[in-house]
C-alpha positions as CSV (number, residue, x, y, z in Angstrom):
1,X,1.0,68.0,39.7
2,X,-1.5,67.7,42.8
3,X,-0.8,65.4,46.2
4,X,-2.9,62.3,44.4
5,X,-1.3,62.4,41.0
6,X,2.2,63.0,42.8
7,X,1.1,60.0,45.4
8,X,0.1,57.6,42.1
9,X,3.5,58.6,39.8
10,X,5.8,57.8,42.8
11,X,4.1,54.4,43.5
12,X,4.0,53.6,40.1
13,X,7.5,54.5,39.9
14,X,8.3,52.5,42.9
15,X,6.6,49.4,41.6
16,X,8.6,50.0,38.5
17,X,11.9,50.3,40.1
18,X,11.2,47.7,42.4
19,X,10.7,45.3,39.1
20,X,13.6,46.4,37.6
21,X,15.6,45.4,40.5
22,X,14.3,42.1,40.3
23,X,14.9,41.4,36.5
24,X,18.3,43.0,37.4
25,X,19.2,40.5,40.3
26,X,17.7,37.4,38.3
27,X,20.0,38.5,35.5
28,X,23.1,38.1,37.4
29,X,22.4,35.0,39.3
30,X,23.2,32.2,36.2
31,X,20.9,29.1,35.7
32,X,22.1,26.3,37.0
33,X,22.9,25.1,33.2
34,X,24.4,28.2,32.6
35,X,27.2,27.3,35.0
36,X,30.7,26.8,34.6
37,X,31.6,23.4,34.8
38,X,35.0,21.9,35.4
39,X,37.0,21.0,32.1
40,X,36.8,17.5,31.8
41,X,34.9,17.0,34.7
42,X,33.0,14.5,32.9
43,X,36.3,12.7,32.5
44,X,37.7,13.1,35.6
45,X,34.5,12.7,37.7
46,X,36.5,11.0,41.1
47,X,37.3,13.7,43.6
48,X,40.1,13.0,46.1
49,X,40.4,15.7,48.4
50,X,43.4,15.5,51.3
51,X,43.7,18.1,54.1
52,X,47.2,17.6,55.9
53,X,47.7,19.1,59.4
54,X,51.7,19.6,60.5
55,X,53.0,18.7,63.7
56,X,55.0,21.6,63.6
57,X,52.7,24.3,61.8
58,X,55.4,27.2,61.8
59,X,57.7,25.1,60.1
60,X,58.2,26.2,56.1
61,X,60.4,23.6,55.8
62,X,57.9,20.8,57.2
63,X,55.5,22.0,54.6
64,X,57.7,22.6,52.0
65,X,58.7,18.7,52.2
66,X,55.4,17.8,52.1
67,X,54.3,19.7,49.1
68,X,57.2,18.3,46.8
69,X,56.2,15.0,48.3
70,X,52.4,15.2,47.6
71,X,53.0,16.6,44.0
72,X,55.5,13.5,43.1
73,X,52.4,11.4,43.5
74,X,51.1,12.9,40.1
75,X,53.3,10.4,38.2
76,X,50.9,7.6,39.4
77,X,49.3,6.7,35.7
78,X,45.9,7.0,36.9
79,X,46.1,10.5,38.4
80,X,44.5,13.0,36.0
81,X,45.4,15.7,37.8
82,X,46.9,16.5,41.1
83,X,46.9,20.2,42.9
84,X,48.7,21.1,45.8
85,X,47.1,24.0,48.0
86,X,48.1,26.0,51.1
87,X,45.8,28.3,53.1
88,X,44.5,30.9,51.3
89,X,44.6,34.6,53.3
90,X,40.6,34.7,52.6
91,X,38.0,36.6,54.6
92,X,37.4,35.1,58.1
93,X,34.1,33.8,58.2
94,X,32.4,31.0,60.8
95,X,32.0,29.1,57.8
96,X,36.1,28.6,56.9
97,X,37.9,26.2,58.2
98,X,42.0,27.7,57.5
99,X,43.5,25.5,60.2
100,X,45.3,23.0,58.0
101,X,48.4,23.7,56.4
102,X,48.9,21.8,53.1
103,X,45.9,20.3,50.7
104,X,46.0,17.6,47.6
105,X,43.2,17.7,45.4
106,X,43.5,14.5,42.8
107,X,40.7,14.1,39.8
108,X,40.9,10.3,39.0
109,X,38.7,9.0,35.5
110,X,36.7,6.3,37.7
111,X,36.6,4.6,41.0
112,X,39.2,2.0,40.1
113,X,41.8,4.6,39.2
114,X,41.7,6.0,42.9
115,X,41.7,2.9,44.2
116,X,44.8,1.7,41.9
117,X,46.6,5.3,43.3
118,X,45.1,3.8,47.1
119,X,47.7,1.0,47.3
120,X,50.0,2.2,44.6
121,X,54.1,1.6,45.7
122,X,54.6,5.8,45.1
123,X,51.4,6.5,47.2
124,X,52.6,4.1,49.9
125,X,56.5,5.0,50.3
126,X,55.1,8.5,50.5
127,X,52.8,7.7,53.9
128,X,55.7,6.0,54.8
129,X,58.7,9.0,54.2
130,X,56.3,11.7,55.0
131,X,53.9,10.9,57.5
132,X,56.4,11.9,60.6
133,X,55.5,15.5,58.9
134,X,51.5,15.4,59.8
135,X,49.5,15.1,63.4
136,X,46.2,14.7,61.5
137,X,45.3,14.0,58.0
138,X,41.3,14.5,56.6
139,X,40.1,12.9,53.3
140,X,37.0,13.9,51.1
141,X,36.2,12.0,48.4
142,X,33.6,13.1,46.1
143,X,31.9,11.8,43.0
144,X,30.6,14.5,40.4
145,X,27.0,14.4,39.7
């Protein structure tokens, strides 16, 4: 093979490769439709997202409290479903925010179900038996689209 038709077969090769790639990469990134989607999501489409700061971070018995106190709030009748969380050991990145300690996600069927858990007696008596526990409490409430 001379220098030209060596030249021509490795750009056409790159070209080629370079397209392969491409399909490649657009194979693993999913449509959008093609995405899993919370089960039930449609059901459950009310978000209620708590992130609970301790006054005393180091103590395991502070946050062990807390999480039996957060998950007796899934009896409230219009909870679908309650989750308790703790800090994940996850990479370290600008981006993650680890310094809370305990975290209640709560997936409600509508608006008036969250509000109905807002100013239900369990909800309340637990703010009032367990707040001593926190220093700072952040909520995020989201509604599925």
């Amino acid at each position: 093979m001379n220098k030209s038709n060596r030249r021509k077969f490795i750009g056409t090769a790159a070209v080629v490769l370079a397209g392969t790639a491409a399909a490649s990469a657009m194979q693993v990134m999913p449509a959008i439709s093609d995405l899993p989607v919370l089960k039930n999501a449609e059901e459950f489409p009310v978000v209620h997202h708590v992130f609970f700061w301790l006054k005393n971070p180091a103590s395991k018995t502070d946050r062990d409290q807390l999480i039996a106190g957060v998950k007796a709030l899934s009896v409230i009748e219009t909870v679908q479903k309650l989750k308790v969380g703790i800090v994940a050991s996850t990479e370290k990145r600008e981006v993650v925010d680890n310094s809370w300690a305990v975290s209640e996600l709560v997936f409600f069927k509508d608006i008036a179900g969250q509000a109905t858990y807002q100013t239900h007696p369990l909800h309340l008596e637990f703010i009032k038996n367990f707040s001593h526990l926190w220093e700072k409490v952040i909520v995020y409430d989201a509604l599925d689209v």
